[in-house]
C-alpha positions as CSV (number, residue, x, y, z in Angstrom):
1,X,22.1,74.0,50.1
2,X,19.0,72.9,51.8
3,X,17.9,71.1,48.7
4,X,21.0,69.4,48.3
5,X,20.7,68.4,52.1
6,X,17.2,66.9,51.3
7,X,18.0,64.9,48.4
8,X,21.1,63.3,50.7
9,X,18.9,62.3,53.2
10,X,16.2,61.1,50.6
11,X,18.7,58.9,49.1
12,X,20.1,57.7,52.5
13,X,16.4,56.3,53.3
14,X,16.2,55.1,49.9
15,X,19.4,53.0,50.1
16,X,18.0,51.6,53.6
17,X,14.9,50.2,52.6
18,X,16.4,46.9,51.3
19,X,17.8,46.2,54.7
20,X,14.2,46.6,56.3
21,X,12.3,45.1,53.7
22,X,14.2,41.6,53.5
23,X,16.1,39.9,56.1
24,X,19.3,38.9,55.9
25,X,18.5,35.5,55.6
26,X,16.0,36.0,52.9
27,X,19.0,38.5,51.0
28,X,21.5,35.7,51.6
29,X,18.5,33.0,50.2
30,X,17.6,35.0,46.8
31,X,21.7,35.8,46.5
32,X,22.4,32.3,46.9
33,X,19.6,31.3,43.8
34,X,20.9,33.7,41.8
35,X,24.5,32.5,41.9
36,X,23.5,28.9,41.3
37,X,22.0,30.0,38.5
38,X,25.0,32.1,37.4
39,X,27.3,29.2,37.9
40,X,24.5,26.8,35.7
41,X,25.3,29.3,32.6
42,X,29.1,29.0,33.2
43,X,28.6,25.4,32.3
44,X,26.5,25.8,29.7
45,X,27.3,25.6,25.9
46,X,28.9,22.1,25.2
47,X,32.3,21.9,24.3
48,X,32.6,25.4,24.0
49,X,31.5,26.0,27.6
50,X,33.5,28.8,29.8
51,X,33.9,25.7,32.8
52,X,34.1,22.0,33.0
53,X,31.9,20.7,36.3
54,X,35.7,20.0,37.7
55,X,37.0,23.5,37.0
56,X,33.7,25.0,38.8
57,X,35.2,24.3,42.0
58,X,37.0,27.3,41.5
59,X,34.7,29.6,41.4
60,X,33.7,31.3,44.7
61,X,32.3,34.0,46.3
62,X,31.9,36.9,49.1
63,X,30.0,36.2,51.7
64,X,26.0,38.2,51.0
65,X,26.1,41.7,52.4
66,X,23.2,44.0,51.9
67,X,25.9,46.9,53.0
68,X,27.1,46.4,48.8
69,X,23.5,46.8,47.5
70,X,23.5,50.8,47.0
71,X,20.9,52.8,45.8
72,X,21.9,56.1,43.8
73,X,21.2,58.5,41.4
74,X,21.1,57.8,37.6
75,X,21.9,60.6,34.6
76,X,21.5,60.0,31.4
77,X,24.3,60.8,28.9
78,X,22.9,63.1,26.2
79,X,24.3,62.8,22.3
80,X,26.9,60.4,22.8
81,X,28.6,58.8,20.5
82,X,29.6,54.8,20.1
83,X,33.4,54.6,20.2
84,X,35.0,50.7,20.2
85,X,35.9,49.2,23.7
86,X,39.5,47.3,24.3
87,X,39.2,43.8,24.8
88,X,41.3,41.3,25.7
89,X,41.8,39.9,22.3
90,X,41.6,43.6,20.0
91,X,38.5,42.1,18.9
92,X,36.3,45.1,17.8
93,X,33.6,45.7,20.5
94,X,31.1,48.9,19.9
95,X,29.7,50.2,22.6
96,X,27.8,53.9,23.4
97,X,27.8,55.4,26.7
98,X,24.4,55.4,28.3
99,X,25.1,57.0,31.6
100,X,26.2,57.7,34.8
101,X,25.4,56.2,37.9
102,X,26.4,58.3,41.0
103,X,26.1,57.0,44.9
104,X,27.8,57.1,48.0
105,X,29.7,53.8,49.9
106,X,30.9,53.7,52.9
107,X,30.7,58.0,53.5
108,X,32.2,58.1,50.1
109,X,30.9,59.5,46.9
110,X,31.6,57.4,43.7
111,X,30.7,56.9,40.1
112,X,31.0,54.8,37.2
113,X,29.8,55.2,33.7
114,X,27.0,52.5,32.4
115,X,27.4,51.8,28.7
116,X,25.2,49.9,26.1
117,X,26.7,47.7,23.7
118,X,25.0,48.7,20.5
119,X,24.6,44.6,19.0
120,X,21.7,44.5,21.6
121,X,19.7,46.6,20.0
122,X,18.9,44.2,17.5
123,X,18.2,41.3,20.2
124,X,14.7,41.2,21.6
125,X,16.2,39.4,24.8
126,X,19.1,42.3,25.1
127,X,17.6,45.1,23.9
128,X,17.4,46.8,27.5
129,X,21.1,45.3,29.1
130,X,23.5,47.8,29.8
131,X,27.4,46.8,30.8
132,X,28.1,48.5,33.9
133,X,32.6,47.1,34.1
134,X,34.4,48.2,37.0
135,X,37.8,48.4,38.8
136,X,38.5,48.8,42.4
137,X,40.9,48.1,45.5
138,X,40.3,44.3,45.6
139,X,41.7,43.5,42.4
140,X,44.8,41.5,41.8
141,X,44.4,40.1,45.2
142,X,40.9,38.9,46.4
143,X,39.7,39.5,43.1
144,X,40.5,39.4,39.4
145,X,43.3,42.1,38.5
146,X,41.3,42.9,34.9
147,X,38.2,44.6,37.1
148,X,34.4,42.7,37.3
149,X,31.2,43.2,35.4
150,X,27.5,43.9,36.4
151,X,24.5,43.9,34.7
152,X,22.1,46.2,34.7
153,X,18.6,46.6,32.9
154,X,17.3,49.9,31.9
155,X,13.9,49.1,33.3
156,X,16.1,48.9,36.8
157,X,16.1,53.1,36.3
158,X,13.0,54.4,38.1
159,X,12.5,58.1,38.6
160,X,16.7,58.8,38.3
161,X,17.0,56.1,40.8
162,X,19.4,53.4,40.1
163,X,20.1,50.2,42.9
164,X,22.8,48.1,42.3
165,X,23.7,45.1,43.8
166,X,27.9,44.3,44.0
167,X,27.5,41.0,45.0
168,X,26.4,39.9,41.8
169,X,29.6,41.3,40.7
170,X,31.2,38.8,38.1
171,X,34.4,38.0,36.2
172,X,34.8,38.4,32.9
173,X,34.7,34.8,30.8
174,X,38.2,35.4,30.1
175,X,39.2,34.6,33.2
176,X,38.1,31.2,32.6
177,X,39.4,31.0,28.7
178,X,41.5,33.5,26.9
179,X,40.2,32.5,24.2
180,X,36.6,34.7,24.9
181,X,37.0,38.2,23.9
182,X,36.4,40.5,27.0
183,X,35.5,43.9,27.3
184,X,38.6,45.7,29.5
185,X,37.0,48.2,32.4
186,X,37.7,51.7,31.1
187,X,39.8,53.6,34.3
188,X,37.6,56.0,34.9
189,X,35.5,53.4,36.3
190,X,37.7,52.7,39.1
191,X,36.3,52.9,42.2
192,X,39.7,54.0,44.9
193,X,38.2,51.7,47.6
194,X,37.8,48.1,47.7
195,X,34.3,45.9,47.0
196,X,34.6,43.0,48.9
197,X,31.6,41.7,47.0
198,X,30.6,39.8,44.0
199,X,32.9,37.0,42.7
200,X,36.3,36.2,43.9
201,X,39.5,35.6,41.8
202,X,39.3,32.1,40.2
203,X,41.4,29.7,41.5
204,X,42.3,26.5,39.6
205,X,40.8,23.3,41.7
């Protein structure tokens, strides 16, 4: 009891540190650079590029709140084995899970499995990203109905400590082109509240 008690409030100071050690200007500023850049790589790739510059008007966001960057507790899944992922198109998409990441929002305890997608193993540049998809109360109204993406690295993972930041929550490139292939959001990673975080539904401009 009282070392569950003491890990709570551990995790409670952990998950406050951001707030103290950045203002919310300078959260908003580095949240602001990192969707530019996000919305740089959505143009990217000629004529096979997710957006046209028109078409980029459509894409918007929630307002920056440091309430959606949570810090948690990470476990490591043990002998699991790589099963295939549905995705938008059937295309076959093998992935193993890698995780769990456990954390409270809100008063309310949550978690969502982190998976790796086993390709990267043999890309230097994406040997460490893991696919953490997820669902939750937003979508199909402020947000897409198929559930968001986030990245997260595995050097992000200190001491079974995992932060993750919502408002760099993004849609699948489906959304954009149904001809991509997308990875669907298993439903047990639903979260049963809402994330007003991260990117909103696209709307055509």
């Amino acid at each position: 009891m009282y070392s569950s008690v003491c890990i709570r409030l551990f995790l409670l100071a952990i998950s406050l540190l951001p707030a103290f050690a950045w203002s919310q200007s300078d959260f908003a500023e580095a949240l602001e650079t990192h969707r530019d850049q996000y919305k740089i790589k959505l143009l990217q790739g000629g004529a096979g590029a997710p957006l046209t510059p028109e078409r980029l008007r459509g894409v918007t966001f929630f307002p920056a709140d440091p309430d959606y960057r949570v810090t948690g507790t990470f476990s490591r899944t043990e002998g699991a084995q790589p099963f295939q992922m549905a995705t938008t198109t059937g295309k076959p998409a093998e992935y193993v899970e890698y995780g769990t990441f456990y954390f409270t929002l809100d008063g309310e305890d949550h978690q969502l499995t982190i998976y790796r997608r086993l390709a990267h193993l043999r890309s230097p540049l994406h040997r460490d990203l893991l696919f953490l998809p997820f669902l939750d109360e937003t979508n199909g109204e402020s947000t897409y109905a198929g559930g968001r993406y986030l990245d997260v690295r595995i050097g992000d993972i200190e001491n079974g400590l995992l932060t993750v930041d919502f408002n760099r929550a993004y849609n699948p490139l489906c959304v954009y082109n149904e001809k991509f292939s997308c990875p669907i959001p298993p439903r047990q990673n639903r979260i049963n509240a809402p994330i007003p975080a991260g990117e909103k539904a696209f709307t055509e401009p």
